[in-house]
N, C-alpha and C positions, 0 to 999 in steps of 0.2 A: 027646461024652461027657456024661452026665447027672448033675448035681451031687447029692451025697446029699440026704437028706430032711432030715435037720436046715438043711442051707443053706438051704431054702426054706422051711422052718419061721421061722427068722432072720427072713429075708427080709420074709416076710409079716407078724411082728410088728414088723417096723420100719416097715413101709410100712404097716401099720394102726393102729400107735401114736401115728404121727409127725402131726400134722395137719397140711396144706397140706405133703406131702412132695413134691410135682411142684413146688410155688412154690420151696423150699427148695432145690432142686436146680437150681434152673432159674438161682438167684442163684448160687448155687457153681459153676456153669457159667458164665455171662457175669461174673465177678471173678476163677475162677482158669484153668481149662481154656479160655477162650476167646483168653487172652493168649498162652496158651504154643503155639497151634493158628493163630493168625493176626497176632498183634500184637509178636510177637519177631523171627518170623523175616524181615522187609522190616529193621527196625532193626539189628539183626545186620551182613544182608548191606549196609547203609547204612555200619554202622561200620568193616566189614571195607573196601569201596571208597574209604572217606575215606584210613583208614591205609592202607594198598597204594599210593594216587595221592598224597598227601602225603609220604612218604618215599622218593619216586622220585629226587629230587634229592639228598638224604641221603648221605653218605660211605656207600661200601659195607662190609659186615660183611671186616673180615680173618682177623682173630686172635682166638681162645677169649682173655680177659683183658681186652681191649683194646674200648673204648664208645665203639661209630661216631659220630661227629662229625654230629650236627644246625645243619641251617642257621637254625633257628629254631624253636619250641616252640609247644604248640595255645594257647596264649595271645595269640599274636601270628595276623593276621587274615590275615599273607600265607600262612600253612598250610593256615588255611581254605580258601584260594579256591585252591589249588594241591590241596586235596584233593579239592576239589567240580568246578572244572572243567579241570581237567587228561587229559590220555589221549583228548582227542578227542573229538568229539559223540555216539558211541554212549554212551561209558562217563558222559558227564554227563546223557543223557537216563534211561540206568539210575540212578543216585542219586537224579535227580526222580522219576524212578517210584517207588522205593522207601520217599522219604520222604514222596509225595504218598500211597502205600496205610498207610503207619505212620499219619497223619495219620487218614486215613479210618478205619481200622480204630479206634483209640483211640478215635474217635467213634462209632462202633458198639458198641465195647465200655462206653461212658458209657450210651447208650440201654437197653441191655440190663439194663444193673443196674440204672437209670432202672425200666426198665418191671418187670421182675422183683419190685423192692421195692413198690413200688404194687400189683402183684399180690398178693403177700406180706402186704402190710398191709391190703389190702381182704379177703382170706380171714381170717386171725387177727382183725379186726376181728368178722367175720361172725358167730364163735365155731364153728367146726366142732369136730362133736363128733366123737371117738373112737371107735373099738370096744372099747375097755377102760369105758366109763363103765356108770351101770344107765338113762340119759335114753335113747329112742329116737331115734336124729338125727335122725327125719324132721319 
């Protein structure tokens, strides 16, 4: 389906108004869209296998009221290590993987804004002109 004419009316005067609108975007992509596309979901599935292998020893849930008994709390180091490597060596090569790509990904995603703002700042530096102005950009 083809968007009416006014949308790309819109469209084109933001994307003609805006100077350095690909730099701009490109930053609003590696700060917010990049996070929620690559750099959540290993963390996530990192927090979920900690708790899940962590509370395997835990008193089991009985009764609606009643708050199952902990053998110890994420403050104490033996939770940790029951969380991380507990369940066997598949399930512990899965959490290194997961926090070795959270790792990498966060690095990538520092680069990217990295490179973006330098982009950003070398165009607006430049002074790119508009299509609203009366200067010819060229």
């Amino acid at each position: 389906m083809i968007p009416p004419l006014q949308d790309w009316i819109i469209a084109f005067v933001i994307g003609t108004g805006v100077p350095a609108i690909g730099a701009l975007s490109g930053l609003i992509a590696a700060v917010y869209i990049f996070q929620f596309t690559y750099t959540f979901p290993p963390l996530l599935m990192l927090g979920l296998g900690l708790q899940l292998d962590a509370m395997a020893e835990d008193e089991a849930f009985t009764m609606p009221g009643v708050t199952p008994k902990r053998i110890d709390t994420w403050r104490d180091l033996s939770r940790w290590k029951r969380g991380f490597f507990s369940e066997g060596p598949k399930r512990v090569v899965f959490k290194a993987a997961n926090l070795l790509f959270f790792i990498a990904r966060v690095a990538t995603a520092g680069f990217g804004m990295w490179a973006t703002g330098t982009d950003l700042k070398k165009v607006i530096a430049a002074g790119a002109a508009s299509s609203f102005g009366c200067a010819a950009p060229v």
